[in-house]
Structures are given as structure tokens and as C-alpha cells.
C-alpha positions as CSV (number, residue, x, y, z in Angstrom):
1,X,126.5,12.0,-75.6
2,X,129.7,10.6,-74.7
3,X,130.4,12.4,-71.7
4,X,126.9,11.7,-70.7
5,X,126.6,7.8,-70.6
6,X,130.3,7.6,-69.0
7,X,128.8,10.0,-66.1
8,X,125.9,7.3,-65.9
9,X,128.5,4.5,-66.0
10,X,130.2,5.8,-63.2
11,X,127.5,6.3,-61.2
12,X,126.1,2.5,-61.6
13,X,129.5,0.2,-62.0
14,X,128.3,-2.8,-63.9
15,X,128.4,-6.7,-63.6
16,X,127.5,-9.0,-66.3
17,X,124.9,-10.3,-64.1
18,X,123.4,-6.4,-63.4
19,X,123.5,-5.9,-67.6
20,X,120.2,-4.7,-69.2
21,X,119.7,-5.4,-72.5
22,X,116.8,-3.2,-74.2
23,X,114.7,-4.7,-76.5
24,X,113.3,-2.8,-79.3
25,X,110.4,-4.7,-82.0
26,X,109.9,-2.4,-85.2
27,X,107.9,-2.2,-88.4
28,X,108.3,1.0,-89.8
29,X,108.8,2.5,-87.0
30,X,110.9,5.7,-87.8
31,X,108.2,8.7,-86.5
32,X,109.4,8.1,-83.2
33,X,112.4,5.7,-82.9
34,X,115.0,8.7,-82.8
35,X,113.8,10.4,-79.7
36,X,112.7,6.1,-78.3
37,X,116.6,5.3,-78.9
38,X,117.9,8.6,-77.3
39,X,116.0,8.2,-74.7
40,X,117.9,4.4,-74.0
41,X,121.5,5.2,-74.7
42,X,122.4,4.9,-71.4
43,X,121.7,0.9,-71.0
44,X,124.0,-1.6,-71.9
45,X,122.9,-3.0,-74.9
46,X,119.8,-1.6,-77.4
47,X,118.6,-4.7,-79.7
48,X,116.3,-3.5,-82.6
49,X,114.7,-6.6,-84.0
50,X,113.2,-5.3,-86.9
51,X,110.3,-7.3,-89.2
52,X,111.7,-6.0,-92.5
53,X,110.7,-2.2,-92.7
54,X,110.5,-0.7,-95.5
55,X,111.1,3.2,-94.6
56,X,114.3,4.7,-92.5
57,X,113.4,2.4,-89.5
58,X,117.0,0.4,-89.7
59,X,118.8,4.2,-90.8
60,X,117.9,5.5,-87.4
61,X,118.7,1.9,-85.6
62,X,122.0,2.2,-86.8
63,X,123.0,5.7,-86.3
64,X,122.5,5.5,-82.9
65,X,124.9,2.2,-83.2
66,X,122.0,-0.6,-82.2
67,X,122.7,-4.2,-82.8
68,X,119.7,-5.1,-85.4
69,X,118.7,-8.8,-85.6
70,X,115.8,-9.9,-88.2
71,X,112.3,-11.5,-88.1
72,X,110.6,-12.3,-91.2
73,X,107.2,-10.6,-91.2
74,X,106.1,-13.2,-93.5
75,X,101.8,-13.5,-92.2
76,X,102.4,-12.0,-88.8
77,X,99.9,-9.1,-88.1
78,X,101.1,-9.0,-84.1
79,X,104.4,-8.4,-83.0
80,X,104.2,-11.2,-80.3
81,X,105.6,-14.0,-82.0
82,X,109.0,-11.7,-82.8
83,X,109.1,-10.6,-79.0
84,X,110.0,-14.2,-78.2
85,X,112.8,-14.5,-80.8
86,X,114.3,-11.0,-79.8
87,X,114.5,-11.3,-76.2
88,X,116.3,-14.5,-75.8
89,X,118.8,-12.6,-78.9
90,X,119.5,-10.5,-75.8
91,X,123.0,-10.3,-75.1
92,X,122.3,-9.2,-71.4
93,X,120.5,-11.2,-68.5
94,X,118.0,-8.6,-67.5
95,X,115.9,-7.2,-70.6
96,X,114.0,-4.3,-70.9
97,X,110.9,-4.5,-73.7
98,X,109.7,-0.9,-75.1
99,X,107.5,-0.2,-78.7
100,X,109.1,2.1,-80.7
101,X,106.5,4.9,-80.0
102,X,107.5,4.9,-75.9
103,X,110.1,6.8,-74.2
104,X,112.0,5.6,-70.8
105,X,112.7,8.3,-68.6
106,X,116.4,8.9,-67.0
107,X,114.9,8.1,-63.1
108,X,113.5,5.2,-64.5
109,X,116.5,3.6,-66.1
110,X,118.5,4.5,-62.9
111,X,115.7,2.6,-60.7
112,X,116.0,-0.6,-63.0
113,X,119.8,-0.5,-62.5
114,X,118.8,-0.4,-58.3
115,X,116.6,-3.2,-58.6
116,X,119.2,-5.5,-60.8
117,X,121.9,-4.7,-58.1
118,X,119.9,-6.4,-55.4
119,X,120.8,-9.8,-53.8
120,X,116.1,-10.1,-53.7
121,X,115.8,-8.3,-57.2
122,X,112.1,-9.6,-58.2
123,X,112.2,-11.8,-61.4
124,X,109.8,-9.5,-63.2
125,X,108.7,-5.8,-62.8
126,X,105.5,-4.4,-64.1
127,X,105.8,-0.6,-65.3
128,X,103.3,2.1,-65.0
129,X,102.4,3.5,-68.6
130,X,101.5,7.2,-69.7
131,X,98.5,7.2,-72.5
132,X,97.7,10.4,-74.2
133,X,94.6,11.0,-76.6
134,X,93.8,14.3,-78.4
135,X,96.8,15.7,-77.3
136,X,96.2,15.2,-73.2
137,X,97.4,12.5,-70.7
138,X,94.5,10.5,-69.8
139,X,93.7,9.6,-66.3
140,X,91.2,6.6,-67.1
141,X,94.1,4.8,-69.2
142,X,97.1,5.1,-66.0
143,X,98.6,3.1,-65.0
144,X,98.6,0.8,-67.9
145,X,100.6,-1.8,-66.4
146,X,103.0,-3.3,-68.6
147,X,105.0,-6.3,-67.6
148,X,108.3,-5.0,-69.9
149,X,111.2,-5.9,-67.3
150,X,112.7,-9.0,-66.7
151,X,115.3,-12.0,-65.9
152,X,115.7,-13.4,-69.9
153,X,116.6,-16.9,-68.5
154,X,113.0,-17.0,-66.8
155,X,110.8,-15.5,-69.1
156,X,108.8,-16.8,-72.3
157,X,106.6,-14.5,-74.3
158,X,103.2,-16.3,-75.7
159,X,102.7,-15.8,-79.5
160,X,99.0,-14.0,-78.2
161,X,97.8,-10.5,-79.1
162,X,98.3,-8.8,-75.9
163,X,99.9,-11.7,-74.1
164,X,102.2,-10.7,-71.0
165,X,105.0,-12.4,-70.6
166,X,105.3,-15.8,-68.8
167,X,107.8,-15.6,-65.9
168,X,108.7,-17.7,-63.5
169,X,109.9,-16.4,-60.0
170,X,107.9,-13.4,-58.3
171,X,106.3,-10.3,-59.9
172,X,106.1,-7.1,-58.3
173,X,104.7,-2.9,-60.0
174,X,106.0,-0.2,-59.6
175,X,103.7,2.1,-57.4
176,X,101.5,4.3,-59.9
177,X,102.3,7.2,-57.3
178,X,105.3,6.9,-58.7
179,X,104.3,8.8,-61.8
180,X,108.1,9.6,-62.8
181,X,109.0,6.1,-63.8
182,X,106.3,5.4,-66.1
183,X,106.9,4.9,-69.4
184,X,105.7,7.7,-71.7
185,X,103.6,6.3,-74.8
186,X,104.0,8.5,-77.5
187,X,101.3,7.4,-79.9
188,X,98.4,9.6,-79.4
189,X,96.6,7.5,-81.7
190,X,93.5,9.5,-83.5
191,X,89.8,8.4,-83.1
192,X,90.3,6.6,-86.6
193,X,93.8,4.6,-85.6
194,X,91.9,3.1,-82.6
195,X,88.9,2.2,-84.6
196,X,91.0,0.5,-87.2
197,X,93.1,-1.2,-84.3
198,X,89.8,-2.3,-82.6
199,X,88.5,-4.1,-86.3
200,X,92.2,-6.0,-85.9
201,X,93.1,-6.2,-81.9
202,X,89.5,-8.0,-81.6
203,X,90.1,-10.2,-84.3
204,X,93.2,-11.7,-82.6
205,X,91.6,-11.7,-79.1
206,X,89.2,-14.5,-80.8
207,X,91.0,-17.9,-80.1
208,X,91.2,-16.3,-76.2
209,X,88.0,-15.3,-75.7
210,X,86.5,-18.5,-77.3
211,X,86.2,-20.5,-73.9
212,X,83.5,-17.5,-73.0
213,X,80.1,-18.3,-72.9
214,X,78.9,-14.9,-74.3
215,X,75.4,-14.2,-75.0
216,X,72.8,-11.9,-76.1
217,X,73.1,-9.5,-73.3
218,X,77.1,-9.6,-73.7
219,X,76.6,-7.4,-76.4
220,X,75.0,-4.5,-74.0
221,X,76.4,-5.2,-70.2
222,X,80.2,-5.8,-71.4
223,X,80.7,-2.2,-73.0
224,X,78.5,-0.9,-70.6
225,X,80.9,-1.9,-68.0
226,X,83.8,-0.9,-70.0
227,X,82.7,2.2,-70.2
228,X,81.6,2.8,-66.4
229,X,84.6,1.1,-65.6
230,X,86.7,4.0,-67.8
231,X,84.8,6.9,-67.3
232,X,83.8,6.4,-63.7
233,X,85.6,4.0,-61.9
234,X,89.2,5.4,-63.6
235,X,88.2,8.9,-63.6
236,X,88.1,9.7,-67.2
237,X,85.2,12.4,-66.4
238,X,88.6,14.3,-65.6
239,X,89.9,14.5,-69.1
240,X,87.3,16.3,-70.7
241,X,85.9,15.5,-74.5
242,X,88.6,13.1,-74.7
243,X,88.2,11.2,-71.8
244,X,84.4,11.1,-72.8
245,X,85.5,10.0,-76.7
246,X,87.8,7.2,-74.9
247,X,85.4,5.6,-72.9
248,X,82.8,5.3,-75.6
249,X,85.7,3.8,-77.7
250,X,86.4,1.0,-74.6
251,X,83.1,0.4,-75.3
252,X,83.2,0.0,-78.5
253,X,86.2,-2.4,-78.5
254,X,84.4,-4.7,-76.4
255,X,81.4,-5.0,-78.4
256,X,83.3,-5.9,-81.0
257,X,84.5,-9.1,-79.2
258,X,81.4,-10.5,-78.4
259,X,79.9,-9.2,-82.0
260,X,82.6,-11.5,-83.8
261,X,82.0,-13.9,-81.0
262,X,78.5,-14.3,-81.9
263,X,78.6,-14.3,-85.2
264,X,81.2,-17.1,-85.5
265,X,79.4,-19.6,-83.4
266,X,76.5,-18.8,-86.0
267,X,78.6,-19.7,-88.8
């Protein structure tokens, strides 16, 4: 491991200034969070900010010699709120955000340290994502931007479910052509993990969505488009029974927005 990172090192002599801090938020996170942090070993720093796990989560963070800062769960059911406190814990000025179920590959890290060294390094870099569902990547869910990259000095993270970061300077992606920097998501949720996400996820999209003047026919055209928009427009017709399965459950998402919606303007 050793021998490894020095040969990185050597290839990519550091600044301060060209430092990348990675930033880790767990709960519980130990199914994946070996092969996550082995997959990082090569950056400067790996920050694990952890909202008190109760299995092997903090075991594996510090076997691999992470530097573990804290945030109280306390009523937090999103992680955003912690994503603010951890990046600006960042000892580093460029930061790096990954979930403890994705993987960044080696041509991926070495790109990020290109883009640092430059005298017109962007402020912020959106990274294409790799989904997989019943056990096959799914061409209706890539690119998945992410906005995960960026200057820590420049950057505030909203306390919204599925908020991207706020960042001031310009923005650019990453080409999806360029399939080998995407970051791999390891979660391969099952039909029954994204229903139970939907029943929360669209519970915390509600003081967004609120503004939205939703009606009646919400309830049928939005996750009819969603699921056009996923099995059509982004080709999941390619993937088979899953790609069939995850459109319907787009759908499905969506209809419970406006369902909730609906009913609370009711109440």
C-alpha cells in the first residue's frame, strides 16, 4: 500500500494549494466502507465524519488511519446538514464528497489532481455517476451528475434533501463519454429499499416543492413523464426487466410528491 501511494506521490508532487481532502459522511456504513476507503488512499487527507454509528463503521475508518470528526445524529434523518459541518472540517482546500457505498476510480483521482494543478481550475466539478439495479448498470440512471468536487473556501452545502452544493465561481462536468471517471455507486438498492426511500426522500422534498401549484392532473402527467423521460428519453428500454422495474419506480416517486402535496394543502 505503501509503495503504491509514494509511486502516486511521485507522479503528482503536491502544494498545499493542489491538496484534496476527501470527505466521507457515515451512519452505519461498514458493508461497503473498506473497499470506499481503499479505493481513496491515494488523496491527501480522508475525513470520515461519522453521525454516531453503532456497528464497525468507526473500526474500519480507523484502520485505514482516517481522521474521524463527529456529528450528533440527534433528529436528522438527511445527511445534508452534516455535509456542511464536515467539509469546512477539511484540512485541504479542494474537497472531494463521496457516500460510503461509492468507489472513486484511480483515472479519476489522477484527473482531479490535473484539474487542481491548473492556473483556470473551475471552482466546482460535477462527476458522472454509475447506478446499478438487479445487479446491472443502468443506462436510464447515467450520468447522474453529482456536484461532489470543489474549492472548500467557496462552497456552502444547504441543509435540503438532495440539495447540490452552493458554489460560487464557475461550474463545469465531466463529459459522460468519459465513462472511466465516473464514480461507481455501489448500492444496488432492491425494489423494497427504493420504495422505503421513496415514503422518506418525498417527505423531505415537501418544504421545496411547496411553491408548486400542483393539481389534479399532477398526479397522472408528472409520473407519466418521469417514466417516458426514464424509459425512453434515457434509454432504459436497454436494461431489460430492470430498466422496465426502474422506470415504473421514477414514476412512482413522483406520485408520491404531488400525493403528499395534495393531501397537505387539504389538511
Amino acid at each position: 500500500m505503501v509503495l503504491n501511494q509514494d509511486l502516486f506521490v511521485s507522479l503528482h508532487p503536491m502544494s498545499e494549494q493542489n491538496s484534496i481532502s476527501v470527505v466521507i459522511n457515515t451512519r452505519n456504513a461498514e458493508k461497503h466502507l473498506q473497499r470506499v476507503l481503499e479505493a481513496v488512499k491515494g488523496f491527501d487527507e480522508v475525513l470520515v465524519c461519522d453521525m454516531e454509528s453503532e456497528d464497525k463503521t468507526l473500526d474500519i475508518a480507523r484502520s485505514y488511519g482516517c481522521r474521524i470528526v463527529t456529528f450528533p445524529k440527534a433528529d436528522h434523518a438527511i445527511v445534508e446538514p452534516a455535509r456542511e459541518f464536515a467539509i469546512h472540517e477539511a484540512a485541504h482546500p479542494w474537497v472531494l464528497v463521496i457516500d460510503a457505498d461509492e468507489v472513486v476510480t484511480p483515472a479519476l483521482r489522477d484527473y482531479l489532481y490535473e484539474q487542481v494543478s491548473r492556473a483556470d481550475a473551475p471552482s466546482g466539478i460535477a462527476i458522472p455517476r454509475k447506478n446499478y439495479f438487479m445487479g446491472r448498470f443502468l443506462h436510464s440512471a447515467y450520468p447522474d451528475y453529482v456536484l461532489r468536487f470543489f474549492r472548500r473556501d467557496v462552497t456552502h452545502w444547504p441543509p435540503v434533501i438532495h440539495c447540490a452544493p452552493e458554489i460560487e465561481g464557475p461550474v463545469v462536468r465531466i463529459p459522460q463519454s468519459r465513462e472511466d471517471l465516473a464514480i461507481v455507486h455501489l448500492a444496488n438498492d432492491s425494489v423494497s429499499d427504493i420504495l422505503r426511500k421513496s415514503d422518506t426522500y418525498s417527505q423531505y422534498e415537501m418544504p421545496r416543492r411547496r411553491h408548486k401549484n400542483y393539481g389534479v392532473g399532477a398526479l397522472i402527467y408528472r409520473p407519466l413523464f418521469r417514466f417516458f423521460k426514464s424509459y425512453v428519453m434515457k434509454r432504459g428500454f436497454l436494461d431489460g426487466i430492470p430498466g422496465l422495474i426502474h422506470a415504473c419506480l421514477d414514476a412512482h416517486y413522483q406520485f408520491d410528491i404531488v400525493a403528499k402535496l395534495l393531501e397537505e394543502r387539504k389538511k
